[in-house]
C-alpha positions in Angstrom: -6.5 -19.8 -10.3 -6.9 -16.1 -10.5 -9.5 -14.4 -12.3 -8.2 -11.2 -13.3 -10.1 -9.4 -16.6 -9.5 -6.4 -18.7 -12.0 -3.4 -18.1 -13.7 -0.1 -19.3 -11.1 2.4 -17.5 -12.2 6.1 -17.2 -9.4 7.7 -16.7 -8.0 11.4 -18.2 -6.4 12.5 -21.3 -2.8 13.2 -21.8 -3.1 16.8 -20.9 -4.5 16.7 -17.9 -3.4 13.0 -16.3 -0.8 15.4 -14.0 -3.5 17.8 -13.2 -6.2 14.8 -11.9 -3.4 12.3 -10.9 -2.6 12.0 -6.8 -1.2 10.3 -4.0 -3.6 7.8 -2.4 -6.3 9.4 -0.1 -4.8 7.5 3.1 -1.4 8.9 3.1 -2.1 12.7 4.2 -4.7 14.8 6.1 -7.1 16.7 5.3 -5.0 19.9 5.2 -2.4 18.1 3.4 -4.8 17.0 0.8 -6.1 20.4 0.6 -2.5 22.1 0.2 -1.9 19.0 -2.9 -5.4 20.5 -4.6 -4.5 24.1 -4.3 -5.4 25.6 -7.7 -5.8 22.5 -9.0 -9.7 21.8 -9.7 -8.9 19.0 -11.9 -7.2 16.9 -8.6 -8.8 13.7 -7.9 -8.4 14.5 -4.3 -11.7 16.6 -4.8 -13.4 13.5 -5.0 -10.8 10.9 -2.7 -10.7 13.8 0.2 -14.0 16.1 -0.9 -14.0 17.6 3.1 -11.1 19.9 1.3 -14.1 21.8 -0.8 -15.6 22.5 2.6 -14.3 24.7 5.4 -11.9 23.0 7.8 -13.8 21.8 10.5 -16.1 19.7 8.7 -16.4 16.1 9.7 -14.7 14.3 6.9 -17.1 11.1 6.9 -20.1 13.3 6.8 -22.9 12.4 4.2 -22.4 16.0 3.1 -19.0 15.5 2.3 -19.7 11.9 0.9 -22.1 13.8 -1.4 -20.0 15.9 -3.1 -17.9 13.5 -3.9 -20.7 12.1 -6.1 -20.9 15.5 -7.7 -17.3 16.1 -8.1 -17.2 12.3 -9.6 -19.9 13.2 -12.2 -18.7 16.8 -12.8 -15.3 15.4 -13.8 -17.1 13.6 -16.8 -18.9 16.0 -18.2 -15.9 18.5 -17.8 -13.5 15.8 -19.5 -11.3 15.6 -16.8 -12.6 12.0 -16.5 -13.2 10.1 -19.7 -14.4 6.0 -20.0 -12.7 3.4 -22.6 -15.5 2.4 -25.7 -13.6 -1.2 -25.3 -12.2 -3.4 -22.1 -8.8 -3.4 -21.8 -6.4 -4.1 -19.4 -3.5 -0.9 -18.5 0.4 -1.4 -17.8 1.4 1.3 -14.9 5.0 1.2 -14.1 6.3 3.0 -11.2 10.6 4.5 -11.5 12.1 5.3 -8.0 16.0 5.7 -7.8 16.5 4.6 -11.7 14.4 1.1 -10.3 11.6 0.5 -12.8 9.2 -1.6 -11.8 5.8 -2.9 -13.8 2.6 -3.5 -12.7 -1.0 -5.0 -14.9 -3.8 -3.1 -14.3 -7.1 -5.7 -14.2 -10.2 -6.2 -12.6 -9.4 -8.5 -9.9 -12.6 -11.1 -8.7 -14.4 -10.6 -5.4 -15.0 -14.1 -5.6 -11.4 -14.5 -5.5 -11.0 -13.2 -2.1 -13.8 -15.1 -0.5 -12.5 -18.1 -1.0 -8.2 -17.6 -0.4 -7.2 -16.6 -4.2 -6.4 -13.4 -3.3 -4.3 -13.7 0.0 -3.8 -11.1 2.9 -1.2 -10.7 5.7 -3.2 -7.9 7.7 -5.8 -7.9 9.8 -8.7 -5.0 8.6 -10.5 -2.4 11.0 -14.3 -2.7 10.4 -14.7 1.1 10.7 -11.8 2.1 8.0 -13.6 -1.3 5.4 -16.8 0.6 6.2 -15.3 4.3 5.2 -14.2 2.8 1.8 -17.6 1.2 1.2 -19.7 4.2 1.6 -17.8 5.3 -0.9 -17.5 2.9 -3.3 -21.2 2.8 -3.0 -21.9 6.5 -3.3 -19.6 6.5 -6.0 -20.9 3.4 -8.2 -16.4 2.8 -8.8 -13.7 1.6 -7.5 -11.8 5.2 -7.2 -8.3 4.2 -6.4 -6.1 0.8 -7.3 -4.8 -1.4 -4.4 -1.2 -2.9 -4.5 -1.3 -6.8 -5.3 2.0 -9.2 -6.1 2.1 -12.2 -7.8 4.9 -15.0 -8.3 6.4 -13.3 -11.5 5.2 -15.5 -15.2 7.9 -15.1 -17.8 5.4 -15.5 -20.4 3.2 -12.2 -18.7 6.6 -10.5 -18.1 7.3 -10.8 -22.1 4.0 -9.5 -23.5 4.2 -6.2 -21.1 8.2 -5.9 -22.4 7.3 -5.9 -26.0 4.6 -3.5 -25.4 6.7 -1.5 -23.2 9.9 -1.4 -25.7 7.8 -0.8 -29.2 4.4 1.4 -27.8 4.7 4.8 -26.8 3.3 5.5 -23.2 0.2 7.0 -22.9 1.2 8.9 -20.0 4.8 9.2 -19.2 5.4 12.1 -16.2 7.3 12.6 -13.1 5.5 13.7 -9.8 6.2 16.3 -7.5 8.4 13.6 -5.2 10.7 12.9 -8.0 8.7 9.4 -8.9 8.4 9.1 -12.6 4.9 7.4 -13.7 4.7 5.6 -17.2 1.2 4.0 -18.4 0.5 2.2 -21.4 -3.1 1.1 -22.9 -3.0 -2.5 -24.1 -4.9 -2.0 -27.1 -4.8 -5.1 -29.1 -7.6 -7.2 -28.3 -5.4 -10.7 -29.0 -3.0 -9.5 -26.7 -5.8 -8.8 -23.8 -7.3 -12.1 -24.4 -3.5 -14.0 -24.1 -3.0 -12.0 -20.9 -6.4 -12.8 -19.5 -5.9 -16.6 -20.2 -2.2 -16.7 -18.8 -3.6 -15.1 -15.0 -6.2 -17.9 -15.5 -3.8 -20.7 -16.1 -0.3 -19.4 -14.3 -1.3 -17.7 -11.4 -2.6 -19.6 -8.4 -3.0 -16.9 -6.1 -2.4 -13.3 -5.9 -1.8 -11.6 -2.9 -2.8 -7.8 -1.3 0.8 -6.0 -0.8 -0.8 -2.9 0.1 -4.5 -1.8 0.4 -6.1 -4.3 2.6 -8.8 -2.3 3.5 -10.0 -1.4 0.2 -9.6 -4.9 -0.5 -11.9 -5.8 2.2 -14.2 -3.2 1.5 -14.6 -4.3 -2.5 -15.1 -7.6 -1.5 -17.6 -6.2 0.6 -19.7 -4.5 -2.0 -19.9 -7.6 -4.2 -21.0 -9.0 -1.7 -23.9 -7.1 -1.0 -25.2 -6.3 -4.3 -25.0 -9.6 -5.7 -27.3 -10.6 -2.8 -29.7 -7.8 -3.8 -30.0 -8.5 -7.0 -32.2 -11.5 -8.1 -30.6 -11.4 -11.7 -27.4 -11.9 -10.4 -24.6 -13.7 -12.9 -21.5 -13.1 -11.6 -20.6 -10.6 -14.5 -21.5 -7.6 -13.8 -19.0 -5.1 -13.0 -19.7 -5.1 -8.9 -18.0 -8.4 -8.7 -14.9 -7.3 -9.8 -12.1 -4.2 -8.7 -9.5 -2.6 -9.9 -5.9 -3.5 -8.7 -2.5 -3.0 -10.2 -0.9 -6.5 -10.2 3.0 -6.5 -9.7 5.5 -9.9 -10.2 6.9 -10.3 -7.1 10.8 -10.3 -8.1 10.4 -6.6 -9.5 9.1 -5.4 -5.8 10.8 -4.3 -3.1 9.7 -4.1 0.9 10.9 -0.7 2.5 11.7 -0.5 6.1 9.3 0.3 9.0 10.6 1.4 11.7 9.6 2.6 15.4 9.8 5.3 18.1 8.8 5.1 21.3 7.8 8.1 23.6 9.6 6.8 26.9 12.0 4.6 28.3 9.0 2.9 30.9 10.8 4.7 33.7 14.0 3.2 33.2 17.5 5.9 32.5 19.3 5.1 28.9 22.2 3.0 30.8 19.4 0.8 32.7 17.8 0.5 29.1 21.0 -0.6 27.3 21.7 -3.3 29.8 18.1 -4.8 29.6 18.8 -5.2 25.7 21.9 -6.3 26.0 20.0 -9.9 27.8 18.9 -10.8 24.4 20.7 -8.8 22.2 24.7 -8.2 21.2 25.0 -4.3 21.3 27.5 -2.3 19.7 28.4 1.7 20.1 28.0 2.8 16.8 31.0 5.6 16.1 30.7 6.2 12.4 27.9 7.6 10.6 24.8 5.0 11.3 24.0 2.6 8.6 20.7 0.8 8.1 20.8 -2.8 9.3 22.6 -5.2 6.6 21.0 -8.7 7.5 18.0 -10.1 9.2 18.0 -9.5 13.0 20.3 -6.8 13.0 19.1 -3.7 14.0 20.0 0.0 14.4 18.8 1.8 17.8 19.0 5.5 18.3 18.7 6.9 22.5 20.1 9.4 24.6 22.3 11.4 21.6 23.9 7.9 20.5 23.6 4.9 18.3 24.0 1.3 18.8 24.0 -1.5 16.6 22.1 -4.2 18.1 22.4 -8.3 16.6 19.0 -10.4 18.0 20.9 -13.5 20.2 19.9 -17.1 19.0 17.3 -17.1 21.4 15.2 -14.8 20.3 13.9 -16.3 16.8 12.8 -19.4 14.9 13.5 -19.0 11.7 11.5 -21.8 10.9 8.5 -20.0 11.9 7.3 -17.5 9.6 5.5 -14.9 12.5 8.8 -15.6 15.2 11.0 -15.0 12.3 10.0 -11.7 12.0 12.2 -9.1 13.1 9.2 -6.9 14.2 8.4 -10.0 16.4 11.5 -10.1 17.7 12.1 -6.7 18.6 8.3 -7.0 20.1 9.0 -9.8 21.9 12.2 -8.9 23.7 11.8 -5.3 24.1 9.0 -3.6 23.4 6.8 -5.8 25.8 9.6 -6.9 28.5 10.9 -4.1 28.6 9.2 -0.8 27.4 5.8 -2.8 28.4 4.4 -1.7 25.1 2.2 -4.9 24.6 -0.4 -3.6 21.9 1.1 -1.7 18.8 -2.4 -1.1 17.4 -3.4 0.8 20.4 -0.7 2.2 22.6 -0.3 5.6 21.9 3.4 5.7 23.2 4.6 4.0 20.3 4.7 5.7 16.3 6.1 4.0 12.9 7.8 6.1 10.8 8.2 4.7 6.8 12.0 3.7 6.0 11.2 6.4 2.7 11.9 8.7 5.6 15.6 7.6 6.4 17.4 7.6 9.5 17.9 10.9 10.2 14.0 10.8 10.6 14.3 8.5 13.6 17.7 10.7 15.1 15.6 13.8 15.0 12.6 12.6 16.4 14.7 11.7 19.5 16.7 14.6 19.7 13.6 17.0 19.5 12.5 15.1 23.0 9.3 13.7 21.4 10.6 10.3 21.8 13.1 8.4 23.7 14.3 5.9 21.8 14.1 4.9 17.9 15.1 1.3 16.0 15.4 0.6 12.7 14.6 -2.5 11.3 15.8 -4.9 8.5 13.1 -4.8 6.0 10.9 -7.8 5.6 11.2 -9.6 2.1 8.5 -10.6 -0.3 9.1 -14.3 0.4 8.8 -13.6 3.9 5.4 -12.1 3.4 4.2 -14.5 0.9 5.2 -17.3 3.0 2.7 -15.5 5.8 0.1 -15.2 3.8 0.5 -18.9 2.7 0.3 -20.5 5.7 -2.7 -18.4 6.6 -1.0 -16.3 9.0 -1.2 -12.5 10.2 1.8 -10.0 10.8 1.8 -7.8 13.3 1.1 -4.6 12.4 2.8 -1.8 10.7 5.7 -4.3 8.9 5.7 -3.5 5.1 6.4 0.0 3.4 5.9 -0.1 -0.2 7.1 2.6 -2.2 6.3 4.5 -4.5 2.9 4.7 -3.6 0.2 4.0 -6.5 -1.5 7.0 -8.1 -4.6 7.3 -7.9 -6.8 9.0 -10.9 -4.7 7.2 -13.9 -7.6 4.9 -14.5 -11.0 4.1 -12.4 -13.4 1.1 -12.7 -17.0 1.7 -12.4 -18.9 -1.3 -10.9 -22.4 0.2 -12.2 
């Protein structure tokens, strides 16, 4: 069962929460994250992206840089940007996007719990970005910024955060810059933290990482290493624990990810079409595009036109949770065979773009000449990706879009 336990959160007062709170520190450059922070010395991104305090052609993963994060992190506190709870508690952040609420627990979530398959991935981690997040988390002495996890929803959980939700007042309640409103409420009474602490322990199996596998990874990590350094180790201290926002899985919903690719392999946009159309029905589309209704439908944009393309029965198992995939699919069939694209982690002639982007995105990356060709996918579901992580498999990369993305600088767990 999960081990998920209230903590001390630092996080801002009322006043400033807008002021420090920011989009995650892996969704923009460094000159994005410097534009954010413009005349905004309260922004967290002065500690999650502290090159934007230096010129612009500092080396972001410098030690300098990594250093004034420290002294960004410890001149927030004594400023009272930053402020820590005198009691552990656990946090209620709900995200709203297009009048969709959704609500999410915020707890300390075990390390142990990912060493041994508690805590289940779908995604395969890059040493060097684990490594990035560790420095640091170490440097810092706290886990800065929330991952994403799901869990298979508990009415009895759901009920407790509804009652405090209806008859509490949120302790934050704002709506960002991109339209996504942000409501956060302290759980406060200590019989209610204790009932929510015993029902992860007793009704949740597993949890899983919906976004934020490499901070994941690089938490675990930590714990690792300074529970093996210290010969006092109990398992209690705060280093064996981070801080995720846990979401039931029926309030969440998987966004499309979609590709482009550069170049048609050599091949003119009537040689192309007739390839597909081997393993795939294909369909001028006349009227304004629409995203793909169903699994193994997709929407394909080349040469000024769109098609609607239907995956053949030969191209999936849908008893098999990787070949079910419409990413597979599409892989498989056309991205290999035919656009011999056979590593999306490393070919540069292939980009995903976020469904949060729409289809227009896709039309006028092909129309600009930057790419050749662009498909839109069916978005994968949450028992799809549950079922993957499961049965111990990986998805390929680049399948799930979650939005809206968490904020980082509503609350922070120190593991000192």
């Amino acid at each position: 069962m999960a081990i998920i336990k209230p903590f001390k959160g630092v996080r801002p007062p009322k006043n400033l929460v807008e002021k420090v709170a920011c989009l995650p520190y892996d969704v923009m450059n460094s000159a994005e994250a410097a534009e954010m922070a413009a005349g905004k010395p309260e922004s967290l991104l002065h500690i999650t992206r502290a090159e934007i305090d230096f010129s612009e052609n500092i080396d972001p993963h410098s030690e300098e840089v990594y250093q004034k994060a420290v002294a960004n992190f410890k001149s927030f506190q004594e400023k009272g940007y930053l402020l820590q709870d005198d009691e552990a508690r656990y946090y209620i952040y709900a995200q709203t996007m297009n009048g969709r609420t959704q609500y999410g627990i915020v707890g300390a979530a075990a390390c142990a719990d990912y060493e041994n398959g508690i805590i289940k991935k779908h995604e395969l981690t890059r040493p060097d970005k684990e490594e990035d997040r560790k420095v640091l988390t170490r440097k810092l002495d706290a886990n800065i910024e929330p991952v994403f996890f799901t869990y298979r929803a508990v009415p009895e959980i759901d009920a407790i955060v509804a009652n405090i939700v209806q008859n509490e007042t949120a302790e934050y309640d704002f709506t960002a810059e991109d339209g996504f409103g942000h409501h956060f409420w302290v759980v406060k009474d200590q019989e209610t933290n204790k009932k929510l602490e015993s029902l992860f322990s007793n009704k949740v199996p597993y949890t899983y990482v919906a976004d934020g596998h490499h901070r994941t990874a690089a938490a675990a990590g930590i714990g690792a290493e300074r529970s093996a350094a210290n010969p006092n180790h109990t398992g209690d201290e705060a280093y064996n624990y981070f801080m995720a926002v846990h979401f039931p899985d029926d309030q969440l919903q998987i966004i499309d990810y979609n590709r482009v690719v550069k170049d048609l392999n050599g091949l003119s946009a009537d040689d192309f079409i007739a390839k597909v159309k081997e393993n795939f029905d294909v369909n001028e589309i006349s009227e304004q595009v629409v995203k793909p209704a169903k699994l193994h439908d997709f929407s394909m944009y080349v040469d000024g036109k769109w098609y609607g393309l239907s995956a053949k029965t030969n191209t999936y198992d849908d008893s098999d949770p990787i070949n079910s995939l419409d990413v597979s699919v599409l892989s498989k069939f056309v991205l290999e065979p035919i656009l011999n694209i056979k590593d999306l982690r490393t070919d540069t002639r292939i980009e995903f773009v976020g469904g949060i982007r729409g289809l227009e995105e896709l039309k006028n990356r092909v129309d600009s000449g930057e790419m050749a060709v662009a498909f839109a996918l069916f978005p994968v579901s949450m028992q799809q990706l549950m079922h993957i992580a499961d049965t111990n498999n990986i998805m390929p990369p680049k399948v799930t879009w979650f939005e809206p993305k968490l904020r980082s600088g509503l609350v922070i767990h120190k593991i000192d």
